[in-house]
C-alpha positions as CSV (number, residue, x, y, z in Angstrom):
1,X,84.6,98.0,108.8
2,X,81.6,101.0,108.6
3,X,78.5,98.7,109.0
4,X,76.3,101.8,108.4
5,X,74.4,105.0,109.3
6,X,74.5,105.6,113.3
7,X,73.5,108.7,113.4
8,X,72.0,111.6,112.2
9,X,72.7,115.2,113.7
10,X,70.1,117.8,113.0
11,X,70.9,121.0,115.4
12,X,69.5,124.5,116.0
13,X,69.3,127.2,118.6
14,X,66.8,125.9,120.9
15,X,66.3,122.0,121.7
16,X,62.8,122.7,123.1
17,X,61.7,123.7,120.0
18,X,63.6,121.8,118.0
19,X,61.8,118.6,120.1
20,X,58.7,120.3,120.0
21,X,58.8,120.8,115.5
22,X,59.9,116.7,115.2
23,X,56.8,115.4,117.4
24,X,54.8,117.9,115.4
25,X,55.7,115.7,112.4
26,X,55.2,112.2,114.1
27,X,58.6,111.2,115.6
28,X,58.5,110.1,118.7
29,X,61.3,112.5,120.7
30,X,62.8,110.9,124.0
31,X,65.3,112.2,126.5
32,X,69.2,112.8,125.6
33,X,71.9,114.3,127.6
34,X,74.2,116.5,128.1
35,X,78.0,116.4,126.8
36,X,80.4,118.2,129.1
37,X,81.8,119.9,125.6
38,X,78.6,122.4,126.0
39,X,76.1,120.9,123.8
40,X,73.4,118.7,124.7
41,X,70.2,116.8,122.7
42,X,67.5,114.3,122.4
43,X,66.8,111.5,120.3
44,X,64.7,109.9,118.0
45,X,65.2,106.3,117.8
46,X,64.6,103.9,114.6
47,X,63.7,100.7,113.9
48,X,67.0,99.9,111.9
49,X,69.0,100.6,115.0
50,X,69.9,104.0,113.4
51,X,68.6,107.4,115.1
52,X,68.6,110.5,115.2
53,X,70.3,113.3,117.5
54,X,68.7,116.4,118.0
55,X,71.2,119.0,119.0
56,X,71.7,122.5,120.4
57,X,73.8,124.5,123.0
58,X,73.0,124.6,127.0
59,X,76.2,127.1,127.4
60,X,78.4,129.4,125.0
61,X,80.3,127.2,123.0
62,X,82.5,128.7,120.2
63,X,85.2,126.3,120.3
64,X,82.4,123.3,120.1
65,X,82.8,120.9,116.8
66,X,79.8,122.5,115.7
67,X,78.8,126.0,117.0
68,X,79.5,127.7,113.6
69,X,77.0,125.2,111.7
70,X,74.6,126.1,113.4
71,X,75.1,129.9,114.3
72,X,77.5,130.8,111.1
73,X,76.2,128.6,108.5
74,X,72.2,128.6,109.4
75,X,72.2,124.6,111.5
76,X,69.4,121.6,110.3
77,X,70.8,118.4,109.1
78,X,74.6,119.3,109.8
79,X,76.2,115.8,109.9
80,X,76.1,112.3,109.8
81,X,77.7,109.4,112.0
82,X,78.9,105.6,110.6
83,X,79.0,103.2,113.1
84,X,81.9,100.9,112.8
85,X,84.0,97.6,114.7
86,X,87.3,98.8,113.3
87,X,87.4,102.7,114.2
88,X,91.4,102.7,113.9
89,X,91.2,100.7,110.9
90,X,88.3,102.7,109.2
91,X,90.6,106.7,110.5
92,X,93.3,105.3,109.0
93,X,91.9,105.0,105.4
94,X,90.1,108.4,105.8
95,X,93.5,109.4,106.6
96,X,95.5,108.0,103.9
97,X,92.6,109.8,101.6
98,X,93.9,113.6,103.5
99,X,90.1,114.2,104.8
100,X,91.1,116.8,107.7
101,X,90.4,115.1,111.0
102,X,90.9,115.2,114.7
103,X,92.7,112.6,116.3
104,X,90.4,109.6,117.5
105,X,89.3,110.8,121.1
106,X,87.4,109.5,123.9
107,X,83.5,111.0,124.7
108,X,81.0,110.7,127.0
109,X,77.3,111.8,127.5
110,X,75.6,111.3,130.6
111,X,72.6,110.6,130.6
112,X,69.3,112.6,132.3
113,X,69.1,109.0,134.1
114,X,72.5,109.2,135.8
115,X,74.0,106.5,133.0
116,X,77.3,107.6,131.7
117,X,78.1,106.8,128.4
118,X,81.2,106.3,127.0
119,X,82.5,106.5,123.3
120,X,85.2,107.1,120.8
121,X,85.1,108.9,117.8
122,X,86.4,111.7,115.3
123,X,85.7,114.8,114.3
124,X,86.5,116.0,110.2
125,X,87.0,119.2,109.6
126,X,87.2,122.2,106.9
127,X,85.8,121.1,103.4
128,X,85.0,117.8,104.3
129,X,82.6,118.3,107.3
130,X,79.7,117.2,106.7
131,X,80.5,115.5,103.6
132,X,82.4,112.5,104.8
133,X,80.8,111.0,107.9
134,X,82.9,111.2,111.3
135,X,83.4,107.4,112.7
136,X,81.6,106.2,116.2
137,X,82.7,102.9,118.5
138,X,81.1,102.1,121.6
139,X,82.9,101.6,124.5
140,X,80.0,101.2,127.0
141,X,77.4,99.0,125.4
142,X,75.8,100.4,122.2
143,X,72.1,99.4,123.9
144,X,72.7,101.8,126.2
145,X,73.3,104.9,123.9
146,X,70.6,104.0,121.3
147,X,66.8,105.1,122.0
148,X,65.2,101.9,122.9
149,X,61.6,103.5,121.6
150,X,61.3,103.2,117.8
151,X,57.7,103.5,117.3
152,X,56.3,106.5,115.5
153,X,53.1,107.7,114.6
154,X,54.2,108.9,111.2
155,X,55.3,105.2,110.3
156,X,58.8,105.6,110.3
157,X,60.9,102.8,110.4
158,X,64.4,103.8,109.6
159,X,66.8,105.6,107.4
160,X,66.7,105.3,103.9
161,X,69.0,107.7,102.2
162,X,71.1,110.7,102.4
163,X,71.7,113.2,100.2
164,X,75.0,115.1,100.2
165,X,76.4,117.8,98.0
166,X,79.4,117.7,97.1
167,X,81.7,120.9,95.5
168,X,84.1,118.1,94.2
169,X,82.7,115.2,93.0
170,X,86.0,113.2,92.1
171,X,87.1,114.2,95.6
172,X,84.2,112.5,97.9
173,X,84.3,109.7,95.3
174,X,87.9,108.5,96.1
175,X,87.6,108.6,99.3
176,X,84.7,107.1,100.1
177,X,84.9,104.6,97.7
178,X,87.9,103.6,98.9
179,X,87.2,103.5,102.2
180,X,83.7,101.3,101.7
181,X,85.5,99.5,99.1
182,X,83.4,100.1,95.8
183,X,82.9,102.2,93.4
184,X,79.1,102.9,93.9
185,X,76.5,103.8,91.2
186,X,76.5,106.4,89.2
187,X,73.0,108.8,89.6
188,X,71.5,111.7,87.9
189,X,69.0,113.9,89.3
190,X,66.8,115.9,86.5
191,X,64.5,117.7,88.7
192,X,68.1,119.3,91.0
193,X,70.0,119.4,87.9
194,X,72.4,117.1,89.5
195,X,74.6,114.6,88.9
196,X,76.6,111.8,91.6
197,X,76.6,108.5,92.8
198,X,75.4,106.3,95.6
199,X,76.5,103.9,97.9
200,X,74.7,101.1,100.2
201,X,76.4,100.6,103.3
202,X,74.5,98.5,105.5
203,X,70.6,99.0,105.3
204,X,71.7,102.7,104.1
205,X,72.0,104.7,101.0
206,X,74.5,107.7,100.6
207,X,73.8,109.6,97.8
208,X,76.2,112.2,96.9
209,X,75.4,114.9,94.0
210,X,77.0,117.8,92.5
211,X,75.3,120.6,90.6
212,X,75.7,120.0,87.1
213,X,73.9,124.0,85.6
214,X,74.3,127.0,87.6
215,X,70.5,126.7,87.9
216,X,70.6,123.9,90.4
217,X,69.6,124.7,94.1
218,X,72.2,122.5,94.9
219,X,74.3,125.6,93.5
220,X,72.7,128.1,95.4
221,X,73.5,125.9,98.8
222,X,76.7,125.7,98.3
223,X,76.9,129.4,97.4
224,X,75.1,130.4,100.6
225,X,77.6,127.9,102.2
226,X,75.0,125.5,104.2
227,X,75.9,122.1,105.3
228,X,76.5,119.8,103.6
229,X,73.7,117.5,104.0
230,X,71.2,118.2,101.7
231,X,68.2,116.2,102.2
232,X,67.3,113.0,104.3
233,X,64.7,109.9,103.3
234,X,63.1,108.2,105.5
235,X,61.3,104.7,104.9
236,X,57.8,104.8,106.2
237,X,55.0,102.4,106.7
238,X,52.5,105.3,106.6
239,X,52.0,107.6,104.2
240,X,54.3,108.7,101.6
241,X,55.1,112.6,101.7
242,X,57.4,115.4,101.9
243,X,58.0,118.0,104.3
244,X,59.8,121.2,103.3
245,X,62.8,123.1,105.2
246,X,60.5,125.5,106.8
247,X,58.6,122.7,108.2
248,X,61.4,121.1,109.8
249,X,63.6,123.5,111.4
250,X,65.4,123.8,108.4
251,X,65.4,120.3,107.4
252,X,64.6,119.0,103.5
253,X,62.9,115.4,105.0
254,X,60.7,113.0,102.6
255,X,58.9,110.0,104.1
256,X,58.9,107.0,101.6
């Protein structure tokens, strides 16, 4: 069963700098690792266990899951991970739905400390990258791959929704309903010109939306064929605010 958000992968061309933009804005940025696939990161941990993976390339890497998000298709908030106690159980509804997948595989990261972590997961690929979250199981002890420092000086305690758009509605509706197991709640958007519905899994909030007037900027994202992910929200104990994409390395983030 998905018990919610894992992860959140937000990637660009240098990790430096991408480390250096997220403790501008009060996150407290720790040390990742590398992945033997090419890519490598560091974290932000969050008080509801979720975090977030800061992402880029230490080598050339044009085979990598995803080198052309962030060098074809302009990187930020590229993905999203659910964490789950039922991986096989949880593919094989994805599956049944057609979402374009790898097969499960085993990962690893090790860390700068010499731990090696160990994991399985997916990858989903073509239209629904980024739109339907790939699945994550521990198989060395989830503690170990989590950022243990949640504290931030921006007041951020955890995730509270993200916002995906979606080219076909109906299409990211079946699926994930049927694979969470409800039909979520219908949503409209005035000020995107949007329309959708959202699910709570967990202590999270997926919100998917489709452009309902040419005029929608959620229209002109998929035109310029970005990610998928269009916006994240944070909970915050300190000051409620928004930050725009130029701010955040590309990233649409409001604190609330």
């Amino acid at each position: 069963m998905i018990r919610g958000i894992d992860h959140i992968v937000i990637a660009g061309g240098e990790l430096a700098a991408l480390a250096d933009t997220f403790a501008s804005l009060g996150f407290t940025v720790v040390g990742g690792g590398e992945h033997p696939i090419g890519s490598y990161n560091k974290l932000i941990g969050l008080g509801d266990g979720a975090y977030i993976e800061l992402l880029s390339f230490y080598r050339h890497s044009p085979d990598h899951y995803w080198w052309e998000a962030v060098h074809s298709r302009g990187g930020g908030l590229i993905d999203f991970c659910m964490r789950t106690d039922d991986i096989r159980g949880d593919y094989a509804a994805f599956e049944a739905q057609g979402v374009q997948m790898s097969p499960l595989v085993g990962l690893s990261r090790l860390r700068f400390d010499g731990y090696q972590l160990a994991w399985l997961n997916n990858e989903i690929y073509g239209q629904y990258q980024g739109l339907i979250p790939f699945l994550i199981e521990d198989e060395t002890p989830r503690a170990e791959r989590v950022p243990k420092e949640h504290r931030h000086a921006n007041g951020v305690s955890g995730i509270d929704t993200i916002t995906l758009v979606a080219r076909d509605l109906q299409l990211a509706k079946r699926i994930m309903s049927v694979t969470l197991g409800a039909a979520g709640e219908a949503v409209h958007d005035d000020d995107l010109h949007a329309r959708g519905v959202v699910y709570r899994v967990g202590a999270h909030r997926l919100e998917y939306l489709s452009p309902s007037e040419e005029r929608s900027p959620l229209h002109a994202h998929l035109t310029a064929n970005k990610p998928l992910p269009w916006r994240i929200r944070f909970k915050t104990t300190g000051e409620a605010r928004s930050f725009a994409p130029s701010e955040c390395a590309g990233v649409r983030i409001e604190l609330v």
